[in-house]
LOROZA-756488 format. One record per residue (C-alpha): y, x, z. Coordinates in nm, 2 decimals. Each point is the difference from the previous one (the first is absolute). Example, Ala and Ser with C-alpha at 12.3 -4.5 7.8 and 13.67 -1.06 7.14 Angstrom:
<sites>
+--------+--------+--------+
:     py :     px :     pz :
+--------+--------+--------+
:  -0.45 :   1.23 :   0.78 :
:   0.34 :   0.14 :  -0.07 :
+--------+--------+--------+
</sites>
This chain:
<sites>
+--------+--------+--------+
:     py :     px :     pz :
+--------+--------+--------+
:   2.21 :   5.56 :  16.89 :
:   0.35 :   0.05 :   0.13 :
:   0.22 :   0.00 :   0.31 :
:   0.10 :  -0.39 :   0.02 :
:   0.35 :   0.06 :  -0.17 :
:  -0.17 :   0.13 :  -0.32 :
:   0.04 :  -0.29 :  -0.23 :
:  -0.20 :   0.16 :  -0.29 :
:  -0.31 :   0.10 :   0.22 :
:   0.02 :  -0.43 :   0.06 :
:   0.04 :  -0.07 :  -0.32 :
:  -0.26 :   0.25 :  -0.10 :
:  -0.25 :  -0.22 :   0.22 :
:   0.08 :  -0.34 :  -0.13 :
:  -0.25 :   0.02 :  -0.30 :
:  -0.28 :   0.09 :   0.21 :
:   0.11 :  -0.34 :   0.25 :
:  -0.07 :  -0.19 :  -0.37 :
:  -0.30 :   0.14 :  -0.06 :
:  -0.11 :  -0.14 :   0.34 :
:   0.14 :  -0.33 :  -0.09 :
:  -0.22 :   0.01 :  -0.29 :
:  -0.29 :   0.07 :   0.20 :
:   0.08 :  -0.25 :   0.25 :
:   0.05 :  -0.30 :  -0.30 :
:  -0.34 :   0.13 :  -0.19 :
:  -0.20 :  -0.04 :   0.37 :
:   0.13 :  -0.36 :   0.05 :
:   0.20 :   0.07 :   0.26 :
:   0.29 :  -0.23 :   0.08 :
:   0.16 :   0.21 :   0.27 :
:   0.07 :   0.38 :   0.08 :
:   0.12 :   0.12 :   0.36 :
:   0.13 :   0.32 :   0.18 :
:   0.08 :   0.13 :   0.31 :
:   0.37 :   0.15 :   0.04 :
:   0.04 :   0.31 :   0.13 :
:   0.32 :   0.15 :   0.17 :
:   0.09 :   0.31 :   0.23 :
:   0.21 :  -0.23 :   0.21 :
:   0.26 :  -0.27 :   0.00 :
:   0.28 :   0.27 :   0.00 :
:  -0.16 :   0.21 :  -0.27 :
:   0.33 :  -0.12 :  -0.27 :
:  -0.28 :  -0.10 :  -0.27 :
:  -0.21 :  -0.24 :   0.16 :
:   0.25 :  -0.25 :  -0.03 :
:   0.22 :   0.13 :  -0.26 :
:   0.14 :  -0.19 :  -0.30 :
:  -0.18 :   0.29 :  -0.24 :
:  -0.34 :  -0.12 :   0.17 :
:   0.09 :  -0.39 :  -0.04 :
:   0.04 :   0.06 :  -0.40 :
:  -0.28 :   0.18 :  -0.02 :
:  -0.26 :  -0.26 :   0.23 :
:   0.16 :  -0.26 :  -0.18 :
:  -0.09 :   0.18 :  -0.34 :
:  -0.39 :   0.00 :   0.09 :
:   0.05 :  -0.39 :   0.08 :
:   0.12 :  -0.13 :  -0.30 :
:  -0.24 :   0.24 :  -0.19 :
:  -0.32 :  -0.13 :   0.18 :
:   0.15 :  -0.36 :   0.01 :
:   0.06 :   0.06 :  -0.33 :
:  -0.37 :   0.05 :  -0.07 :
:  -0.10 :  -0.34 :   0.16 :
:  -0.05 :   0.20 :   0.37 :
:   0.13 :  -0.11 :   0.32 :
:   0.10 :   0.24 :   0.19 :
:  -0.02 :   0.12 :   0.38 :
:   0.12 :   0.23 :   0.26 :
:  -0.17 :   0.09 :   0.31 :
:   0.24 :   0.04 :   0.29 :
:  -0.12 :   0.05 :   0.35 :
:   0.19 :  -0.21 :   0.29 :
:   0.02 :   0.34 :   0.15 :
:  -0.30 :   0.15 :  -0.07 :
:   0.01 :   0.38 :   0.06 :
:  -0.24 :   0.13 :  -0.24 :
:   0.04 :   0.27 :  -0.34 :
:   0.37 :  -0.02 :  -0.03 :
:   0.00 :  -0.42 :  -0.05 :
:   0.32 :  -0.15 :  -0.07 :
:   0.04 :  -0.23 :   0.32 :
:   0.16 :  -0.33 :  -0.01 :
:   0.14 :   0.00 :   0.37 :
:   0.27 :   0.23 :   0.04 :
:   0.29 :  -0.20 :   0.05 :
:   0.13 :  -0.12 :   0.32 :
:  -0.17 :  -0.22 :   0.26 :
:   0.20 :  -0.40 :   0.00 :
:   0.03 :  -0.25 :  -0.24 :
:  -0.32 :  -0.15 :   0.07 :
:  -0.35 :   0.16 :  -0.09 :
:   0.12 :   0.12 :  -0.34 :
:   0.33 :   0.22 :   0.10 :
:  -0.21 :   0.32 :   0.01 :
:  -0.15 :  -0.06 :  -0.36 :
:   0.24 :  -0.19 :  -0.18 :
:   0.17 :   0.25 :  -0.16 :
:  -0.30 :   0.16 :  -0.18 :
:  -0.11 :  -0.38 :  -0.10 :
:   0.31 :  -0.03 :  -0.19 :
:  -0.02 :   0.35 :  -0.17 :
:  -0.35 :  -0.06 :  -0.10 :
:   0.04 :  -0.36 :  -0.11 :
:   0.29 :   0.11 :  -0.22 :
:  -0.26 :   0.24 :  -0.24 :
:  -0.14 :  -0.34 :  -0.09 :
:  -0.29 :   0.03 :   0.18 :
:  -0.24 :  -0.30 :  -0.01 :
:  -0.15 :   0.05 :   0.34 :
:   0.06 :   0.28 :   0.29 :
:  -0.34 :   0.09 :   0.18 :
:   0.01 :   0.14 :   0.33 :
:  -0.17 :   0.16 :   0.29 :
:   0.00 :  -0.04 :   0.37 :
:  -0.04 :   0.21 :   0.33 :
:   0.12 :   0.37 :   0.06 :
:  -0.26 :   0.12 :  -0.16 :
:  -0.35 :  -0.14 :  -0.11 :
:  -0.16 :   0.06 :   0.33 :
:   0.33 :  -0.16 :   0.23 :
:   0.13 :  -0.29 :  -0.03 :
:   0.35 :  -0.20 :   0.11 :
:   0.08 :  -0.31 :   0.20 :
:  -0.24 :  -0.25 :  -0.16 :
:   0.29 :  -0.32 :   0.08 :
:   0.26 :   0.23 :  -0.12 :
:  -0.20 :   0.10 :  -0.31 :
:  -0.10 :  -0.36 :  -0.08 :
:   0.37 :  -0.09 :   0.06 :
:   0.09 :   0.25 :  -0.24 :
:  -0.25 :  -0.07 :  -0.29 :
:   0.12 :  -0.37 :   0.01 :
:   0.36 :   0.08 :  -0.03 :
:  -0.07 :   0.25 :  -0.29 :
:  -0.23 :  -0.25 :  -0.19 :
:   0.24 :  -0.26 :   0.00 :
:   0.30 :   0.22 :  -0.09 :
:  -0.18 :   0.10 :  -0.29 :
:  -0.12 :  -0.28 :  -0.10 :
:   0.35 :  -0.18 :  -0.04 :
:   0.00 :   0.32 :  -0.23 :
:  -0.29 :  -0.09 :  -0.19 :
:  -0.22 :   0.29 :   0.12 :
:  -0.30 :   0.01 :   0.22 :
:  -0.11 :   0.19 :   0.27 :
:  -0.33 :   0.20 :   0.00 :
:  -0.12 :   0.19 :   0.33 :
:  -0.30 :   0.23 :   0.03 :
:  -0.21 :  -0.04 :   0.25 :
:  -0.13 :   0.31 :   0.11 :
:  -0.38 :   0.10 :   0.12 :
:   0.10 :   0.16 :   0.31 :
:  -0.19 :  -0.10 :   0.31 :
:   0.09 :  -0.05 :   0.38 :
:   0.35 :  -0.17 :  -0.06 :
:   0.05 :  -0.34 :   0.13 :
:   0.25 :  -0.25 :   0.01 :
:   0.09 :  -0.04 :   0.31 :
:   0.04 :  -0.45 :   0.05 :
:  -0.21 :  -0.08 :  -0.33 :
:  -0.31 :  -0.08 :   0.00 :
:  -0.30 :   0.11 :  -0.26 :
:  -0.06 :  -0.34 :  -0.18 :
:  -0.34 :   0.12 :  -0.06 :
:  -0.06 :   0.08 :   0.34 :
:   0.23 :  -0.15 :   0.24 :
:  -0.08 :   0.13 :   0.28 :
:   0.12 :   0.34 :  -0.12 :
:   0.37 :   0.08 :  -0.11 :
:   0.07 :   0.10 :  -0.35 :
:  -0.02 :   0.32 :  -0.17 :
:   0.38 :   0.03 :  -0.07 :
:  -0.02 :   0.12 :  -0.39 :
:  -0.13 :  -0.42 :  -0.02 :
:   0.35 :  -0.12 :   0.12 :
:   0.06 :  -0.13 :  -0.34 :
:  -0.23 :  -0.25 :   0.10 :
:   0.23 :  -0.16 :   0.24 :
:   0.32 :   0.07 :  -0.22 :
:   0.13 :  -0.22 :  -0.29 :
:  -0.24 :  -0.12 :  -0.24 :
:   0.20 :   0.13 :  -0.23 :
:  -0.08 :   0.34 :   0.08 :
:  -0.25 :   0.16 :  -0.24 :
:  -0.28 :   0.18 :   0.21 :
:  -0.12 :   0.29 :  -0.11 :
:  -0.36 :   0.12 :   0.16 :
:  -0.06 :   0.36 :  -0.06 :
:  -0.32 :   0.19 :  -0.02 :
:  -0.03 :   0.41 :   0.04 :
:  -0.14 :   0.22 :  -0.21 :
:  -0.31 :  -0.06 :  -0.24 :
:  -0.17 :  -0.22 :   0.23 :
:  -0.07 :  -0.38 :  -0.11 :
:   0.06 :  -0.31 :   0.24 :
:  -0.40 :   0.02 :   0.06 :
:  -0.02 :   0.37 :   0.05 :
:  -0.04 :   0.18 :   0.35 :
:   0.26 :   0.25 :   0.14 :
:  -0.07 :   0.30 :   0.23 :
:   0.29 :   0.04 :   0.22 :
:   0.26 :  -0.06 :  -0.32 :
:   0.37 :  -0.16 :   0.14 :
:  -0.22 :  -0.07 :   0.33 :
:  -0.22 :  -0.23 :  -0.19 :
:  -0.40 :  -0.07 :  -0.05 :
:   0.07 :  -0.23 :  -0.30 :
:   0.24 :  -0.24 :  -0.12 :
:  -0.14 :  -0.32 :   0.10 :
:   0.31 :  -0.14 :   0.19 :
:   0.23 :   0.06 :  -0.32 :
:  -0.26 :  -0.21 :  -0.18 :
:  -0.01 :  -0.25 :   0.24 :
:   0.39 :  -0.04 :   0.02 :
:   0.01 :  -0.01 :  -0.40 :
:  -0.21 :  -0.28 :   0.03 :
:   0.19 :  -0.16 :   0.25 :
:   0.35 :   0.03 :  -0.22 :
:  -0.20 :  -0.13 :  -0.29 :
:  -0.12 :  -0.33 :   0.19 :
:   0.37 :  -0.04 :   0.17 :
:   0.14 :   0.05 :  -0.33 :
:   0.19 :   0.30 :   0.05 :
:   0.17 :   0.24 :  -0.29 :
:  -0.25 :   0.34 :   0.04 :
:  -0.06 :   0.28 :  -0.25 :
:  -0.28 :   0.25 :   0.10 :
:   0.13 :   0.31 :   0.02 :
:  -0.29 :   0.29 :  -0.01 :
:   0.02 :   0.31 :  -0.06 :
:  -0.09 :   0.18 :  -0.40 :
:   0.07 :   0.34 :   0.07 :
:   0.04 :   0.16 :   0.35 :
:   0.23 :   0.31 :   0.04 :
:   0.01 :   0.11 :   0.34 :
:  -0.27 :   0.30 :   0.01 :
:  -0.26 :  -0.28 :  -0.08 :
:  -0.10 :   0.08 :  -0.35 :
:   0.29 :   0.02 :  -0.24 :
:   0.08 :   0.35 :   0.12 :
:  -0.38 :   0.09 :  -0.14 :
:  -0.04 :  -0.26 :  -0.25 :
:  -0.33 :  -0.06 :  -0.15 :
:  -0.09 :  -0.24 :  -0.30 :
:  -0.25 :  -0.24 :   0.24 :
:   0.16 :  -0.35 :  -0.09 :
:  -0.08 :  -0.12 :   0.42 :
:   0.35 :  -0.21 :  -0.01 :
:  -0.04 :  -0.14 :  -0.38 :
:  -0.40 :  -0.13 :   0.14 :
:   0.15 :  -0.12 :   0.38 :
:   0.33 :  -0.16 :  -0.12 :
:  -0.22 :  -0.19 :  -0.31 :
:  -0.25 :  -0.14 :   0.35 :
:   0.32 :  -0.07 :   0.18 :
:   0.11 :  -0.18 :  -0.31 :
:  -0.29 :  -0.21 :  -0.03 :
:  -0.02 :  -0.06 :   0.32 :
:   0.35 :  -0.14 :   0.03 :
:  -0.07 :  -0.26 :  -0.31 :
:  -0.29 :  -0.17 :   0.24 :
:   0.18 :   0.06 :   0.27 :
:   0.40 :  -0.03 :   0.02 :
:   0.04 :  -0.10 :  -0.34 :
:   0.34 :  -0.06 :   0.02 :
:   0.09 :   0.33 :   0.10 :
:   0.22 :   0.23 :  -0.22 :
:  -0.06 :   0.39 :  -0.06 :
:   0.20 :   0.31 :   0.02 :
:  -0.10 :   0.33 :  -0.11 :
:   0.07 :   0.28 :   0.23 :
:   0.00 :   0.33 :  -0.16 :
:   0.18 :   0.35 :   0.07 :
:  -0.15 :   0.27 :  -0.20 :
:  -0.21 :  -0.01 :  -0.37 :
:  -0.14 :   0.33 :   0.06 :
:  -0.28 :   0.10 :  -0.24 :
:  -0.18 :  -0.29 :  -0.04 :
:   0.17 :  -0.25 :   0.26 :
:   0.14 :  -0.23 :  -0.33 :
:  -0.24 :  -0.15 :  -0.06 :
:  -0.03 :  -0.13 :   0.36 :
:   0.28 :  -0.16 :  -0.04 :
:  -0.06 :  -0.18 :  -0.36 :
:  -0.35 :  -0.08 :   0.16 :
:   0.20 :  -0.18 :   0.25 :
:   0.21 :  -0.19 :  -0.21 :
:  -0.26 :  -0.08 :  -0.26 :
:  -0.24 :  -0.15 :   0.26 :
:   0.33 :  -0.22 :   0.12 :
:  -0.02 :  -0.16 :  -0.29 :
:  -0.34 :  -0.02 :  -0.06 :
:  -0.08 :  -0.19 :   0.32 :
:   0.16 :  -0.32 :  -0.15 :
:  -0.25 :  -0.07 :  -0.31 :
:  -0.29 :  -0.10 :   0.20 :
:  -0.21 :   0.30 :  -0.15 :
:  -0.12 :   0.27 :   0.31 :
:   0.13 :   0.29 :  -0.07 :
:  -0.25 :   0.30 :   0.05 :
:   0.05 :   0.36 :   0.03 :
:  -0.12 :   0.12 :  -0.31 :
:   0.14 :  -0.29 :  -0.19 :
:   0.36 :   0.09 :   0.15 :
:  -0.02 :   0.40 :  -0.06 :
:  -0.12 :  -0.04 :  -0.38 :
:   0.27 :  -0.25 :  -0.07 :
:   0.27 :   0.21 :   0.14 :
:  -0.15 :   0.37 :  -0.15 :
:  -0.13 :  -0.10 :  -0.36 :
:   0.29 :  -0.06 :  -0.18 :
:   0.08 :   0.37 :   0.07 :
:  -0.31 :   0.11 :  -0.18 :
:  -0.34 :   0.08 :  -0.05 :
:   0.02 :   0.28 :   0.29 :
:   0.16 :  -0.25 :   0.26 :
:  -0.26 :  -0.26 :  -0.04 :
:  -0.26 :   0.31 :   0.06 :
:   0.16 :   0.02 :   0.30 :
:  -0.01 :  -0.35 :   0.10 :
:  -0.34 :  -0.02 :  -0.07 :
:  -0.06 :   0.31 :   0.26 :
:   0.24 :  -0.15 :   0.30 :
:  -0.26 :  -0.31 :   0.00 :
+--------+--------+--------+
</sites>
């Protein structure tokens, strides 16, 4: 890798974007998605013409390949360098601060822009302003032909102040669920931390004992109808376990229960694969992932074993040893 102006250390990388393509397409996935990084708005490259071309260049190659594509980018989200929507000016209704970055995104021929909201994960905004906000943006981009994906984070002990928990009314909502009282247009996206399924229990982890409100509110969007895609996480890498990886397939097992839980459950609710690091090993969490997506349709119950001999036996005789071992 290059400094950003080296045009040959981008072109260099291209082949290795295809490969991933490849990957993607043999998987049966039908949608890649990454977050966009940027030192800051007045950086001269994060919004440069030379970065356009190139974005635009990974578009048409995924779209090329059957993919739609995505970019995550916070409202203004301060978290790893994320390219923010909102740094215009305040005015011109709810969307003047983010327009601008709208536009630029929408013109690499994006098919949908998915976004964050709050300061961070654990502080959150003005839940009428954000609500506001999300319904301008979904309706600006829909007139576009896009949609509008927003992940709802598992932070705890936010609430939105004036809305009121439909599952428990007497209590007001936990803001990252604001999407519930947005446009229905608005594609929900419940997120899940670390390797822990929707029926695990959590020590302490993001505040949390388990996830049974997420689960509850999934169910909820899938009665009312609502656009969702559970969003959990395949490989962790914040001083969890990707800094130490070891070959002990926890997310491959959990996301497969998740999976099956979902078909009896929220049936009607889409998936997207969170990953950020295929350290030894962590692969085949991921083609786990999207193999048991797929499998969930054909009526046939999926089991462990079933799912790590079918992904590890074509590689060989070896691989299937090992399959054998892991259950």
């Amino acid at each position: 890798r290059g400094p950003s102006e080296d045009e040959v250390a981008w072109a260099s990388g291209l082949p290795m974007w295809t490969q991933y393509l490849q990957w993607l397409v043999a998987n049966k996935q039908n949608l890649v998605e990454w977050a966009l990084l940027e030192w800051g708005p007045t950086d001269g490259f994060s919004t440069s013409p030379a970065r356009k071309r190139r974005l635009t260049e990974l578009v048409v190659r995924a779209q090329e390949w059957g993919l739609s594509v995505s970019i995550d980018a916070p409202v203004n989200l301060q978290q790893q360098h994320a390219f923010r929507l909102e740094v215009g000016e305040a005015g011109e209704g709810p969307l003047g601060p983010v327009k601008a970055r709208l536009d630029w995104l929408c013109d690499l021929g994006l098919d949908m822009i998915s976004t964050e909201i709050g300061s961070t994960e654990f502080s959150h905004a003005d839940a009428s302003e954000t609500v506001a906000l999300l319904n301008a943006t979904v309706e600006y981009l829909a007139a576009k032909g896009k949609q509008l994906v927003v992940k709802n984070h598992a932070s705890t002990n936010q609430y939105a102040t004036g809305y009121k928990d439909p599952l428990e009314p007497s209590k007001e909502l936990n803001f990252n669920y604001i999407t519930y009282y947005a446009d229905k247009r608005v594609v929900s996206a419940p997120h899940t931390v670390q390797m822990y399924s929707l029926s695990d229990p959590l020590v302490g982890s993001y505040g949390r004992r388990n996830f049974s409100d997420i689960f509850a509110m999934m169910k909820l969007l899938d009665r009312e109808g609502k656009p969702q895609v559970f969003f959990p996480e395949t490989a962790y890498w914040v001083d969890f376990d990707n800094s130490v990886p070891l070959f002990l397939p926890l997310y491959a097992t959990d996301r497969l229960r998740d999976l099956q839980t979902l078909t009896r459950e929220v049936p009607r609710a889409g998936h997207l694969n969170f990953e950020s690091g295929w350290a030894f090993g962590y692969w085949i969490n991921n083609a786990a992932q999207a193999f048991a997506a797929w499998s969930r349709r054909n009526g046939e119950e999926l089991t462990e074993e079933r799912l790590f001999h079918s992904l590890l036996a074509p590689l060989g005789a070896p691989f299937d040893t090992v399959a054998g071992v892991l259950f």
